[in-house]
C-alpha positions as CSV (number, residue, x, y, z in Angstrom):
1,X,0.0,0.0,0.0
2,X,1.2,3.1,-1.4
3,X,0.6,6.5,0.6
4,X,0.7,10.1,-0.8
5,X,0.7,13.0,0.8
6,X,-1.0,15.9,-1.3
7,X,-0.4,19.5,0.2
8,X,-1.9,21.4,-2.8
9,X,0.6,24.0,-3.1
10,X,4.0,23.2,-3.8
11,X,6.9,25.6,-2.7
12,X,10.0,26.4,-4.4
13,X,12.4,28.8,-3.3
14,X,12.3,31.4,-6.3
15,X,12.8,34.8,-6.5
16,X,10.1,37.9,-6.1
17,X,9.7,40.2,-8.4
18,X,6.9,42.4,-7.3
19,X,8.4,43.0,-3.9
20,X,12.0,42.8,-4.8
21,X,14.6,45.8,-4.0
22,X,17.7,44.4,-5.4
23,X,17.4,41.4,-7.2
24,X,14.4,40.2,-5.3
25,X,16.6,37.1,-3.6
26,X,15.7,38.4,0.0
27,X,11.7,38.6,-0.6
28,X,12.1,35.5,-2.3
29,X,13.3,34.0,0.6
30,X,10.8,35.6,3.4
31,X,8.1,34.5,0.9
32,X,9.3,30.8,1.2
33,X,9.7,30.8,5.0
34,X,6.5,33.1,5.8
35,X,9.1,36.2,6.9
36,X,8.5,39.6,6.7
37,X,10.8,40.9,3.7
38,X,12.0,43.2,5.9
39,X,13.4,40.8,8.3
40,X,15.2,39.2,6.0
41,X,16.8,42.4,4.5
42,X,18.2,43.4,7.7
43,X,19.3,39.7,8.7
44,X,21.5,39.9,5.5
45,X,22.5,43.8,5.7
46,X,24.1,42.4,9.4
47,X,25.3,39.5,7.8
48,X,27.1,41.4,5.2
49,X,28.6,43.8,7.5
50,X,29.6,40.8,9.9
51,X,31.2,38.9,6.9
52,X,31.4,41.0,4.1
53,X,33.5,39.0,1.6
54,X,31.1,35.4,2.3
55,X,27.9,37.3,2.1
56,X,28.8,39.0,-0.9
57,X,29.4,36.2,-2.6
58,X,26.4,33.9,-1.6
59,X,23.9,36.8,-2.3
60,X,26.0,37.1,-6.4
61,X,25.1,33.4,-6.1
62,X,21.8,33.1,-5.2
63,X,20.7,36.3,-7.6
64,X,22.4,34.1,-10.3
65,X,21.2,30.6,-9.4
66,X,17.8,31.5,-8.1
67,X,14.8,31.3,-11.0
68,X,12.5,34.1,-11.1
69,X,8.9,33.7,-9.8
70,X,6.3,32.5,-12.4
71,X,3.2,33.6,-10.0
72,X,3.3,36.9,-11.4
């Protein structure tokens, strides 16, 4: 016996165009984990000034890896 979970929506990290400021990585990532946007902004605006070279990098990253939303 086979069982299958069906949640209706399915999630996927992406990023948000209508409430980006950037690139829309961090509203695309407070939209995934049910965050305020800006939460998120000022988690990575400490982040970067904590480790600037790391958090740099990941946020180039993720703004290059991450697709846009189709939802909109």
């Amino acid at each position: 016996m086979k069982y299958q979970r069906d949640y209706g929506l399915e999630r996927t990290l992406s990023k948000d165009n209508l409430n980006k400021k950037l690139s829309g990585v961090c509203a695309g990532i407070a939209r995934y984990y049910d965050l305020a946007p800006l939460f998120v902004r000022v988690l990575a605006i400490l982040a970067l000034l904590m480790f600037p070279m790391a958090t740099g990098v990941a946020y180039i990253v993720a703004a290059a890896l991450m697709p846009n939303s189709k939802h909109y």
